[in-house]
N, CA, C and O of each residue as an XYZ file, in Angstrom:
804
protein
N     -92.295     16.065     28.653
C     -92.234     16.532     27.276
C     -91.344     15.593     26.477
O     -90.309     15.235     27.039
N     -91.625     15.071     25.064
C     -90.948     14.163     24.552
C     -90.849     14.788     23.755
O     -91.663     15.588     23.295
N     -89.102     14.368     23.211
C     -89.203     15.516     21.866
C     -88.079     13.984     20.537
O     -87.781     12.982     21.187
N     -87.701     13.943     19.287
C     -87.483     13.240     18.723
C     -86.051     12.730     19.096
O     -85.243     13.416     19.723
N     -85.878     11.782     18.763
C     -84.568     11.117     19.111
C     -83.104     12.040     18.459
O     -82.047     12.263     19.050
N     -83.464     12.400     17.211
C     -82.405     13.158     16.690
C     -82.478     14.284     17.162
O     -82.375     15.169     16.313
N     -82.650     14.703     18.448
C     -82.682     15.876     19.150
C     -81.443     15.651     20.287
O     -80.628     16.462     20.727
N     -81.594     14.559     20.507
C     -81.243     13.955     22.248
C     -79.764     14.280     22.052
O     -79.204     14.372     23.144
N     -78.848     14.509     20.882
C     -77.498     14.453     21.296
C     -77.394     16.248     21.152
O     -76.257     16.720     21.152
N     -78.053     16.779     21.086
C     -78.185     18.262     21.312
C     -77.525     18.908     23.225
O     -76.689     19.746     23.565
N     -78.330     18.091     23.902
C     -78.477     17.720     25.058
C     -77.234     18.512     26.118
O     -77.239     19.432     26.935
N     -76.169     17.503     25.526
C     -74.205     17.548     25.977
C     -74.265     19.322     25.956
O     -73.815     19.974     26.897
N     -74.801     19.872     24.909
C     -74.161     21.226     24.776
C     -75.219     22.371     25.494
O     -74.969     23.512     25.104
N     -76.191     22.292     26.330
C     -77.011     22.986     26.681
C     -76.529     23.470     28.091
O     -76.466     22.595     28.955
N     -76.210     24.645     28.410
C     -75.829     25.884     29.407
C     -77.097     26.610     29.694
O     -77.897     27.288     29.051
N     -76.889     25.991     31.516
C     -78.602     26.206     31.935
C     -77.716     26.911     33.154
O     -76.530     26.804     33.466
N     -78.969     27.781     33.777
C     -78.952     28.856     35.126
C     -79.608     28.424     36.018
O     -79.580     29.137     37.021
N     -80.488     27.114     36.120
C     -81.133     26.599     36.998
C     -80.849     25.312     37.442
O     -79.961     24.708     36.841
N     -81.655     24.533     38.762
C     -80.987     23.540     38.549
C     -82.618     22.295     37.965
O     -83.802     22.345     38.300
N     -82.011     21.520     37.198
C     -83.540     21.301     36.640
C     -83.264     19.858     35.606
O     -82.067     19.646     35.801
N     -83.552     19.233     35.035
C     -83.399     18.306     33.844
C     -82.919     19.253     32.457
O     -83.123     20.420     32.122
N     -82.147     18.050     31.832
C     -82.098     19.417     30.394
C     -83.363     19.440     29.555
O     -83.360     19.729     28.358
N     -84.146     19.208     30.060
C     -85.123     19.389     29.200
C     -85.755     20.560     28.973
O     -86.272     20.933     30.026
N     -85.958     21.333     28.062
C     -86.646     22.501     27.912
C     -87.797     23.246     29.099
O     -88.990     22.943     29.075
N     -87.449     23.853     29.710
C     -88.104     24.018     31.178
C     -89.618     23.892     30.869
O     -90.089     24.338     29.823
N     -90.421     23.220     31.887
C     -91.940     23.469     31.378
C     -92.890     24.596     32.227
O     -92.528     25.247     33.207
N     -94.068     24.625     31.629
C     -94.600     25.990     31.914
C     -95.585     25.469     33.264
O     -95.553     24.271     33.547
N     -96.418     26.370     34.044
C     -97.026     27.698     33.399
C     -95.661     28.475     33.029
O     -94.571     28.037     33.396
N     -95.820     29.839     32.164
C     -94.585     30.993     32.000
C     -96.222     32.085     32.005
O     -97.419     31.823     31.884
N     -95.485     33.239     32.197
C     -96.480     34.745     32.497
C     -95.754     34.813     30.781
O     -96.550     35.066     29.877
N     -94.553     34.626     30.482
C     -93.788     34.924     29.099
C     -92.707     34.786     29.229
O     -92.261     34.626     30.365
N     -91.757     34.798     27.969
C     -90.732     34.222     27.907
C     -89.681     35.191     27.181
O     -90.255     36.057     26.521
N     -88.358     35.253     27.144
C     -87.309     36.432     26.408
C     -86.692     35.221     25.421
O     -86.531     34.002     25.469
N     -86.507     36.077     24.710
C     -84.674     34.797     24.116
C     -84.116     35.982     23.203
O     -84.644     36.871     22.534
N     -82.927     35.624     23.455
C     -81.939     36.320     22.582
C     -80.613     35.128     21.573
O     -80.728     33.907     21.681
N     -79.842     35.553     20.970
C     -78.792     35.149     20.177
C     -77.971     35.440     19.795
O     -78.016     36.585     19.344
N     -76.574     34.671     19.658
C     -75.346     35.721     19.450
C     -75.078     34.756     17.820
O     -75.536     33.636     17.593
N     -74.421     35.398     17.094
C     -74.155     34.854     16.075
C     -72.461     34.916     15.492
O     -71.744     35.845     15.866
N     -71.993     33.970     14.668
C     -70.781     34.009     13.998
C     -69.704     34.760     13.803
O     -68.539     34.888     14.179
N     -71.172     35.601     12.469
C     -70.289     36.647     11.622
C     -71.550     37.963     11.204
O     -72.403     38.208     12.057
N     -71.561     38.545     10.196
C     -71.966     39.601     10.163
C     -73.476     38.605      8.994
O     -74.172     39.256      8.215
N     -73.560     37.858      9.079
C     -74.960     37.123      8.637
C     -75.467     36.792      9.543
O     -74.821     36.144     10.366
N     -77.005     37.134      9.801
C     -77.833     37.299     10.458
C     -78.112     35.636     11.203
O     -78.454     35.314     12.341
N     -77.765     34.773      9.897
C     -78.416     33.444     10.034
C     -77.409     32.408     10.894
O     -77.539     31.250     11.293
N     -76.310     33.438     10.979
C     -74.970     32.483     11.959
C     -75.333     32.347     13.276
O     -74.816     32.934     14.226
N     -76.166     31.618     13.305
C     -76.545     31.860     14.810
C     -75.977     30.987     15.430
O     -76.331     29.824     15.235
N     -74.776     31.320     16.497
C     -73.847     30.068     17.140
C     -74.653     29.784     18.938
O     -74.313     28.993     19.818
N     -75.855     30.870     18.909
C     -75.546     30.295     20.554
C     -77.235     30.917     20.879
O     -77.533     32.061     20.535
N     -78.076     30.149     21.458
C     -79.537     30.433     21.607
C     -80.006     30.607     23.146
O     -79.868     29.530     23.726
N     -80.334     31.259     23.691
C     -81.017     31.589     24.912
C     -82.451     31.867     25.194
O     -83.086     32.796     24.696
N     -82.908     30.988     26.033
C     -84.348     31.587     26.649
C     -84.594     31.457     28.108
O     -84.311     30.551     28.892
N     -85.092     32.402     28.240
C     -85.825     33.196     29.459
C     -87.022     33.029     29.992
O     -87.743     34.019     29.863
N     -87.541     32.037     30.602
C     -88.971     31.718     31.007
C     -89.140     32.379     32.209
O     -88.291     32.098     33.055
N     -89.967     33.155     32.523
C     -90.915     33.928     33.298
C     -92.078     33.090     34.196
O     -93.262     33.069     33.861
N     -91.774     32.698     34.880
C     -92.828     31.797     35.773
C     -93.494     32.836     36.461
O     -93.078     33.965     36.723
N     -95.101     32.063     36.843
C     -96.154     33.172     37.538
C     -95.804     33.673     39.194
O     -96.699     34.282     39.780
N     -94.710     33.447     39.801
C     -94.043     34.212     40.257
C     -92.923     34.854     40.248
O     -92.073     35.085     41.107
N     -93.089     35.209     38.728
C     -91.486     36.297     38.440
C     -90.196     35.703     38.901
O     -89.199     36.399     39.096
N     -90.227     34.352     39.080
C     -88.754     33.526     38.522
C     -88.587     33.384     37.471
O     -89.517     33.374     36.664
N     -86.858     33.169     37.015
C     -86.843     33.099     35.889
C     -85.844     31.836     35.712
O     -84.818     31.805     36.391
N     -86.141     30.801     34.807
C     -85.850     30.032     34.167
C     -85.203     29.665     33.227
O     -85.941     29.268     32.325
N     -83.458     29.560     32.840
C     -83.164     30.276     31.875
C     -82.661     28.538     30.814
O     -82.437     27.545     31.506
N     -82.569     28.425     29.563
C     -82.486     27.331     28.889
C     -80.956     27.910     27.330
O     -81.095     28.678     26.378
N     -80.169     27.394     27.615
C     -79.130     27.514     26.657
C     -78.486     26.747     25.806
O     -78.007     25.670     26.161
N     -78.404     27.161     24.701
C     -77.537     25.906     23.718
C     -76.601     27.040     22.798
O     -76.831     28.205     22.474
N     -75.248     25.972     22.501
C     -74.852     26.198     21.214
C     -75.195     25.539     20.164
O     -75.549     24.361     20.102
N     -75.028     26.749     18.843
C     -75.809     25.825     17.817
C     -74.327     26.201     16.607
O     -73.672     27.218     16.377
N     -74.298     24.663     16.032
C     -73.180     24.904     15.045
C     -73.980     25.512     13.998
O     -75.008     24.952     13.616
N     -73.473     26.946     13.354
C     -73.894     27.715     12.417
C     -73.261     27.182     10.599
O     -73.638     27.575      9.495
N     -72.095     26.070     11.026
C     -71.972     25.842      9.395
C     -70.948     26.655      9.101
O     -70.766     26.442      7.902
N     -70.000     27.627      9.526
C     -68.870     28.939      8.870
C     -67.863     28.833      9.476
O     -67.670     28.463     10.634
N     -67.072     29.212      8.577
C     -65.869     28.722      8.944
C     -65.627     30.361      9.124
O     -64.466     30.641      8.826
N     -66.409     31.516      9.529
C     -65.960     32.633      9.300
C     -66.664     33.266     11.045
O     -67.786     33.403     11.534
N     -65.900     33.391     11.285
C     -66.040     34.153     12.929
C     -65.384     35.644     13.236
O     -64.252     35.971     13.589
N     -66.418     36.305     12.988
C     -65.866     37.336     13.337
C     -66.207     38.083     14.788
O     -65.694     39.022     15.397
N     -67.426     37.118     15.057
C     -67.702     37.712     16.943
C     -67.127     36.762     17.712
O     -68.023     36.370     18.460
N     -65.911     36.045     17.996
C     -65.327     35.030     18.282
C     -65.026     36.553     19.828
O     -65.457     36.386     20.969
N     -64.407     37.570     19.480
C     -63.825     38.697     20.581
C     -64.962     39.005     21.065
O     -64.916     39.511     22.187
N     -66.056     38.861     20.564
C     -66.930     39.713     21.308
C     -67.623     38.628     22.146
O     -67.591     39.031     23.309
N     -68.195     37.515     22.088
C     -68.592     36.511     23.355
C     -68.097     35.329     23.194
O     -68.579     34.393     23.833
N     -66.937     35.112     22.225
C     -66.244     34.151     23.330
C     -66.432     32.620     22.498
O     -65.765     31.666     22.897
N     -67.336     32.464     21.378
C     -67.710     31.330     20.915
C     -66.712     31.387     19.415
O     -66.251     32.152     18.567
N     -66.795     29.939     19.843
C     -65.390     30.026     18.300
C     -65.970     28.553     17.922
O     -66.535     27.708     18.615
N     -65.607     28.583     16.561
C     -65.783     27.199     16.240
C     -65.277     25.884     16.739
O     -65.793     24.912     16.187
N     -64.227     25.592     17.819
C     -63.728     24.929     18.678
C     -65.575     24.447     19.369
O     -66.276     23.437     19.313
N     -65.713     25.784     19.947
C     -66.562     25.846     20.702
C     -67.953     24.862     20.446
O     -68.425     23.901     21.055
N     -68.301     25.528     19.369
C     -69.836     24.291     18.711
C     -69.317     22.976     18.250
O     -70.155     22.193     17.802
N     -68.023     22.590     18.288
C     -68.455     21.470     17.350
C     -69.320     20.347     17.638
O     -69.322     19.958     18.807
N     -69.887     19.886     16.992
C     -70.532     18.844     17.359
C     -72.048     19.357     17.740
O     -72.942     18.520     17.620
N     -72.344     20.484     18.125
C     -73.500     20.896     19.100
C     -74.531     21.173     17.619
O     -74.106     21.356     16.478
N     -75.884     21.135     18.035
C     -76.813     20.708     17.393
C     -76.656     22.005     16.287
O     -76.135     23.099     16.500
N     -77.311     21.481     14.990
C     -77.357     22.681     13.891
C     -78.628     23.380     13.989
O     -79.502     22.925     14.727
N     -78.855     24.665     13.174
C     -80.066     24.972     13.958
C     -81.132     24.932     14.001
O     -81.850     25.485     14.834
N     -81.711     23.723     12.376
C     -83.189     23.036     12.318
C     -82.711     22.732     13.402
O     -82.817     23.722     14.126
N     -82.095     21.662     14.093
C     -82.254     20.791     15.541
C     -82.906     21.412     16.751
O     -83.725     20.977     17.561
N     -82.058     22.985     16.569
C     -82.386     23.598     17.912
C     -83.559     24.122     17.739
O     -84.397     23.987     18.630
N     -83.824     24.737     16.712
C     -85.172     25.227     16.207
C     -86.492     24.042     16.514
O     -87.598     24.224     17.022
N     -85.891     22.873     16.008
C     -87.310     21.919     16.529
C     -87.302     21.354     18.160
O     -88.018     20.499     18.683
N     -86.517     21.944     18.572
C     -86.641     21.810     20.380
C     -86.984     22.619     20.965
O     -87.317     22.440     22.137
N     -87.059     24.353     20.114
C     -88.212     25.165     21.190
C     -89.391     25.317     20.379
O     -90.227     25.919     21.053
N     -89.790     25.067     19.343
C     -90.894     26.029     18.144
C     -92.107     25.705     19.147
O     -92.802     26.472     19.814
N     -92.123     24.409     19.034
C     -93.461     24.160     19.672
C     -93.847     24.909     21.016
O     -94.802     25.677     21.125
N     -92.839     24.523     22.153
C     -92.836     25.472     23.689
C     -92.983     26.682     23.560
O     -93.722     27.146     24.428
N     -92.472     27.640     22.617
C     -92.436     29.180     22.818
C     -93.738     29.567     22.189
O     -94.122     30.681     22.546
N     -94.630     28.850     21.225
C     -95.620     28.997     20.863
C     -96.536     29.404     21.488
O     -97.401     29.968     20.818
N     -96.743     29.321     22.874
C     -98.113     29.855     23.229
C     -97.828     31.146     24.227
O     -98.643     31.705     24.960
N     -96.882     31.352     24.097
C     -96.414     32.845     24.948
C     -95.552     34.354     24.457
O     -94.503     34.330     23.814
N     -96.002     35.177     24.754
C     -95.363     36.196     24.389
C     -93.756     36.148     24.161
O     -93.063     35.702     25.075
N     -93.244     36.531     23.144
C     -91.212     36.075     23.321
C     -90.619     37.419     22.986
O     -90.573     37.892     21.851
N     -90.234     37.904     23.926
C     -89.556     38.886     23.976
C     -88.171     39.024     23.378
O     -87.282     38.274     23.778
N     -87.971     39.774     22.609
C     -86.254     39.892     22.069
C     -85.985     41.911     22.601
O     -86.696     42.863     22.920
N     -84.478     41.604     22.393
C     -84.219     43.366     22.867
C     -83.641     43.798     21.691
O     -82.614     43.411     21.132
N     -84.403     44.615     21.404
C     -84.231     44.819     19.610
C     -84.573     43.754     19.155
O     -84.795     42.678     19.710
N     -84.647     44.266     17.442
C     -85.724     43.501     16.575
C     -84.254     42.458     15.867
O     -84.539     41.558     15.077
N     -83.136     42.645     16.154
C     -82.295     41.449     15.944
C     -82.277     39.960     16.038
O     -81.894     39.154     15.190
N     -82.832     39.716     17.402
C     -82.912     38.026     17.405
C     -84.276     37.614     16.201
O     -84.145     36.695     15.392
N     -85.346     38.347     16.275
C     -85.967     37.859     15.402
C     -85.632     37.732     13.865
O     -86.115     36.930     13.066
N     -84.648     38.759     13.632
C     -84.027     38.958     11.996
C     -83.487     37.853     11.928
O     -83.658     37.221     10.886
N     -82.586     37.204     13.109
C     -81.593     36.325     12.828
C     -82.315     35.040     13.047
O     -81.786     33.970     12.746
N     -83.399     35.107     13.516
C     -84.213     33.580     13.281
C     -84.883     33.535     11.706
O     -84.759     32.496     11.058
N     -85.562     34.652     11.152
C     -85.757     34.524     10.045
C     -85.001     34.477      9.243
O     -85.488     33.947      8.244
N     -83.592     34.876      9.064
C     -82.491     34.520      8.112
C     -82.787     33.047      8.331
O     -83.523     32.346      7.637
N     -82.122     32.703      9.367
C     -81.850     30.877      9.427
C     -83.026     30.574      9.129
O     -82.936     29.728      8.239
N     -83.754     30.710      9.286
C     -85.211     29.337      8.792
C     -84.999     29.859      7.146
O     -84.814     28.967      6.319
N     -85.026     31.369      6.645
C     -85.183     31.118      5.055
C     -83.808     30.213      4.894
O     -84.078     29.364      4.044
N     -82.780     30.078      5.239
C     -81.678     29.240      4.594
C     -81.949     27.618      4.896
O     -81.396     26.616      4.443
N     -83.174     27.811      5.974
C     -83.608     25.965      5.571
C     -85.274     25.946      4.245
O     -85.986     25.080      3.737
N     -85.182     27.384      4.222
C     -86.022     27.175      3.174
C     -87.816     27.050      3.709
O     -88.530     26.096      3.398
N     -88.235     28.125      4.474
C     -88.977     27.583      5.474
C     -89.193     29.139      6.150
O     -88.307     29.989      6.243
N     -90.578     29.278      6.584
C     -90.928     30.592      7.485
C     -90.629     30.383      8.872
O     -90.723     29.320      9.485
N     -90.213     31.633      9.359
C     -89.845     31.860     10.421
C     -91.227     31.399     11.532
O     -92.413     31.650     11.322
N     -90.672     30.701     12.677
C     -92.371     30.444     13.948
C     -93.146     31.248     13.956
O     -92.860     32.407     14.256
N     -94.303     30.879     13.641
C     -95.595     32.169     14.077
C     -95.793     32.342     16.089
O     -96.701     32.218     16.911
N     -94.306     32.691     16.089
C     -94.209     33.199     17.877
C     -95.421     34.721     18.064
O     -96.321     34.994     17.271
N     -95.132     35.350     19.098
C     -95.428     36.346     19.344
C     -94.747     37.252     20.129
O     -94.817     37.675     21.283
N     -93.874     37.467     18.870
C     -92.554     38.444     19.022
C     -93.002     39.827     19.754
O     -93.922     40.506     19.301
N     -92.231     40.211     20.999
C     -92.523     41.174     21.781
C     -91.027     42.306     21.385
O     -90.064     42.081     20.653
N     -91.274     43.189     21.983
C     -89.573     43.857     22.539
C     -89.553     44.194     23.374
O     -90.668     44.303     23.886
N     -88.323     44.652     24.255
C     -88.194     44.809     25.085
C     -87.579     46.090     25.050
O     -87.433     46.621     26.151
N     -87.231     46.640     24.171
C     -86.450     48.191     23.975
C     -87.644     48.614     24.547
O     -87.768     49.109     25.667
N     -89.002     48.279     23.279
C     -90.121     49.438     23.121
C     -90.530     49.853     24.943
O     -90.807     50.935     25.460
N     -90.414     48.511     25.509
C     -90.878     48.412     27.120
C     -90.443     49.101     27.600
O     -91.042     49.894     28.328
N     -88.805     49.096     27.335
C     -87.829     49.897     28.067
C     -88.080     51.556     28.172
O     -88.025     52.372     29.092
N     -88.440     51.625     26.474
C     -88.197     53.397     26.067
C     -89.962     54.123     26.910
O     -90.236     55.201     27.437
N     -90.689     52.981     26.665
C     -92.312     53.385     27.418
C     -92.366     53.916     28.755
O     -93.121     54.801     29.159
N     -90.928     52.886     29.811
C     -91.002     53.029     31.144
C     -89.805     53.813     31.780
O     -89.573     53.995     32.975
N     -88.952     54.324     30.443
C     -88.232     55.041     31.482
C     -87.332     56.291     30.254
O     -86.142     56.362     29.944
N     -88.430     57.051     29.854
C     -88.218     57.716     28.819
C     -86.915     58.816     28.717
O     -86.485     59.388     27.716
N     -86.484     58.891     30.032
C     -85.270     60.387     30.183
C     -84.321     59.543     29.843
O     -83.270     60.169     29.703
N     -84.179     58.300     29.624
C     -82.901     57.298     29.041
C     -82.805     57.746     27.908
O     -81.674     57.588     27.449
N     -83.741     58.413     27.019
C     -83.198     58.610     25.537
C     -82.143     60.162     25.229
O     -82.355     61.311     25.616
N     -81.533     59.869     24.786
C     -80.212     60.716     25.054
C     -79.178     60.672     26.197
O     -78.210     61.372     26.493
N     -79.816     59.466     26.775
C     -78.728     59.674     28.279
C     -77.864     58.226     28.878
O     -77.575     57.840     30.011
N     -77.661     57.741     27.659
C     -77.364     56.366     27.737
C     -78.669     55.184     26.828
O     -78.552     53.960     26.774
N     -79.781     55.974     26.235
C     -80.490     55.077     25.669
C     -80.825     54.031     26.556
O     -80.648     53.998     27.774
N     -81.585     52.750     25.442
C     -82.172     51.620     26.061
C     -81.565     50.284     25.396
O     -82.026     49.292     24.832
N     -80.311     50.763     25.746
C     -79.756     48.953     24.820
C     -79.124     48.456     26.539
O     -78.873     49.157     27.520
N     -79.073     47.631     26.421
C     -79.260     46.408     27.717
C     -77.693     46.845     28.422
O     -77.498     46.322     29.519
N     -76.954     47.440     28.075
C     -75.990     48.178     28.441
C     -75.818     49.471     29.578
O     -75.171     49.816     30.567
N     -76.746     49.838     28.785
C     -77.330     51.123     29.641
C     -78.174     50.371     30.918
O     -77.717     50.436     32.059
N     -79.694     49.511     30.568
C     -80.444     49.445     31.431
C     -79.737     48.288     32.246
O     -80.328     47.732     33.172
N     -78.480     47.951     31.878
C     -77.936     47.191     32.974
C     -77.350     48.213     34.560
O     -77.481     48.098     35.778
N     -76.803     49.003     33.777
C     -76.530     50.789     34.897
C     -77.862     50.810     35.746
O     -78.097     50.342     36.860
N     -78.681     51.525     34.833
C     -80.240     52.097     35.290
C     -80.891     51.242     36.454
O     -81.252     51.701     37.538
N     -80.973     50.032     36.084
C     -81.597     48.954     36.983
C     -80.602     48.119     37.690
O     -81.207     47.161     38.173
N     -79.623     48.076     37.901
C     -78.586     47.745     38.572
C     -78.666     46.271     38.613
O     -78.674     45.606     39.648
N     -78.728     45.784     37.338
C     -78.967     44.425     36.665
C     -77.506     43.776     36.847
O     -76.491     44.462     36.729
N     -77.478     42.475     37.128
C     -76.373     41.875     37.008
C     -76.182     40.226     36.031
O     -76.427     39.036     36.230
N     -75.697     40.942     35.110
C     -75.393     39.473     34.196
C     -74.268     40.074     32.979
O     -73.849     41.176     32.627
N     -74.056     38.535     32.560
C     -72.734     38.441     31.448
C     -73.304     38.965     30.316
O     -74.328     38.378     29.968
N     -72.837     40.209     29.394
C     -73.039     40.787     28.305
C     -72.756     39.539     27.787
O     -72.108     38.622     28.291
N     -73.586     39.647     26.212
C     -73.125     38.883     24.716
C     -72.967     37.233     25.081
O     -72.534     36.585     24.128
N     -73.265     36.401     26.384
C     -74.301     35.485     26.219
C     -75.397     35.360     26.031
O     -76.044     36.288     26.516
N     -75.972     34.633     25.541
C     -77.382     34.397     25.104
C     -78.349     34.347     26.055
O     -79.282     35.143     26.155
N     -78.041     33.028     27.043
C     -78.898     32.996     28.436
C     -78.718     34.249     28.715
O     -79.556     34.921     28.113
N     -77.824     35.049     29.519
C     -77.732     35.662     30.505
C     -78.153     37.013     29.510
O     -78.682     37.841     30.251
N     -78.110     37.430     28.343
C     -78.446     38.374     28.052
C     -80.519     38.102     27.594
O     -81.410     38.942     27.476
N     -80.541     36.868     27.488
C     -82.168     36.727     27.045
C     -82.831     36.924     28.925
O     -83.927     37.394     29.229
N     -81.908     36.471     29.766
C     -83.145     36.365     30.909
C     -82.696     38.049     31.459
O     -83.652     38.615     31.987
N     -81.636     38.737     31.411
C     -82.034     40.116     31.201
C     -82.772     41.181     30.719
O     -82.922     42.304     31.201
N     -83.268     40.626     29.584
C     -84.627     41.092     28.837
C     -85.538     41.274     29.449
O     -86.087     42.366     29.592
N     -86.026     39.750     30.149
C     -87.026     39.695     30.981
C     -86.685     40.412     31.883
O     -87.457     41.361     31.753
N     -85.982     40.650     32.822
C     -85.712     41.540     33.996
C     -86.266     42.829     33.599
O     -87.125     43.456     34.218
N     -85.734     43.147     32.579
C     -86.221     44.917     32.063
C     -87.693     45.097     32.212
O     -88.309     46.004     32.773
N     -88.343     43.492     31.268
C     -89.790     43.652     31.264
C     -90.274     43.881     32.576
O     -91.131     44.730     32.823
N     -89.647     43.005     33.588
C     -90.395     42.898     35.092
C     -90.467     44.260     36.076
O     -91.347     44.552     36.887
N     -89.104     45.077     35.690
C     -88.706     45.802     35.997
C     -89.759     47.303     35.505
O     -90.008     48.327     36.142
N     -90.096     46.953     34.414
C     -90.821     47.571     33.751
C     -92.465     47.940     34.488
O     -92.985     49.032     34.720
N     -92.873     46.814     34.671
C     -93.887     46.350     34.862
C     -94.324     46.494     36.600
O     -95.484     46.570     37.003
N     -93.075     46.508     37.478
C     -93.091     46.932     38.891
C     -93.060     48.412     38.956
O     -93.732     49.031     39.781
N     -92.355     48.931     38.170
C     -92.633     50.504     38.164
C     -93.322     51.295     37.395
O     -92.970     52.474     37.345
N     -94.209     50.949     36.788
C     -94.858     51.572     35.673
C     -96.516     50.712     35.581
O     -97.520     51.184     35.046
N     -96.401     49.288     36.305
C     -97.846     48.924     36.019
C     -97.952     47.630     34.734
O     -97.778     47.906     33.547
N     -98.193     46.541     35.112
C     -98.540     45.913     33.897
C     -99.043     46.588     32.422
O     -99.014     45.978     31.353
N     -99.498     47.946     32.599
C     -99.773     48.015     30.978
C     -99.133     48.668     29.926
O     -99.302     48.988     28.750
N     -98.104     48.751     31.090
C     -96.666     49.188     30.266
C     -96.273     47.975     29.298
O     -95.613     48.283     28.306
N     -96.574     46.765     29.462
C     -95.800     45.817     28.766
C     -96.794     45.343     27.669
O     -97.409     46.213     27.052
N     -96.983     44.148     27.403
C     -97.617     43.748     26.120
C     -98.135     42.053     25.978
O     -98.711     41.529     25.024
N     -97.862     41.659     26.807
C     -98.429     40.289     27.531
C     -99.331     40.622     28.068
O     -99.558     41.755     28.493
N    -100.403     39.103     28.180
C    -101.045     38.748     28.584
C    -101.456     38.966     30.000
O    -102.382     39.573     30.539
N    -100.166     38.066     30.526
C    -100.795     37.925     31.865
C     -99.942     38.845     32.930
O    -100.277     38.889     34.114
């Protein structure tokens, strides 16, 4: 996969779970998760990007970057850990944006809650520009379909179904909370049947 030269110093700042090239993992994928943590209380601060590739044997593949959001205003600095120390230098987020648009394009992309997608469409309107014609999934809806006595009893935020499914990963990173997504889906999908979910394959 070749991607433009003003991409390549992106590279230094990418936090991967596999062992692999930094290059954007390649497919087949069954589908893919991503999630995002952001700044401040604007949607479009997006300091830190995760995805979750789903290979056709239910491995998962996970791809991470920080992305400098531009603010000098951090107010989730306590909650995962990213501070402006942290991005400097690391790609802004047209950059990061033109290193997955094309790859996530032909597969289902799961977010948990309808948040990561809000916060991709903030940032693309502040470059002035529509959000990817992906094919935004969720993973709540999966969640609430396959394991319905969760509502009132801890709900379906990735908190809970980290308990429920005895999931193990780092809250409020990006990787580790986007390839948790996918887990839910898989998880979903082993106990309930592929047509619990909303993919393809």
């Amino acid at each position: 996969m070749i991607f433009p030269k003003e991409v390549f110093p992106m590279l230094s700042f990418l936090r991967r779970r596999a062992e692999a090239s930094d290059d954007f993992p390649s497919g087949p994928f069954r589908f893919v998760a991503l999630d995002v943590e952001t700044a401040n209380h604007d949607r479009a601060s997006i300091c830190q990007i995760g995805v979750a590739c789903v290979r056709p044997d239910n491995s998962i593949e996970t791809w991470t970057t920080y992305v400098d959001p531009c603010t000098s205003t951090w107010t989730f600095t306590g909650l995962h850990g990213i501070s402006q120390s942290t991005v400097r230098g690391a790609p802004k987020f047209a950059d990061a944006l033109s290193f997955i648009e094309s790859p996530l394009g032909g597969f289902s992309v799961y977010q948990h809650s309808g948040f990561d997608r809000s916060a991709f469409r903030a940032a693309c309107a502040g470059l002035g520009r529509e959000e990817p014609p992906w094919s935004w999934q969720n993973s709540v809806t999966v969640a609430r379909r396959a394991w319905p006595e969760l509502k009132g009893n801890g709900g379906h935020g990735l908190a809970s179904l980290k308990a429920h499914l005895k999931l193990s990963f780092e809250h409020h990173d990006a990787g580790e909370d986007a390839r948790a997504a996918a887990e839910v889906v898989l998880h979903a999908e082993k106990a309930k049947g592929p047509e619990i979910c909303f993919h393809d394959a």
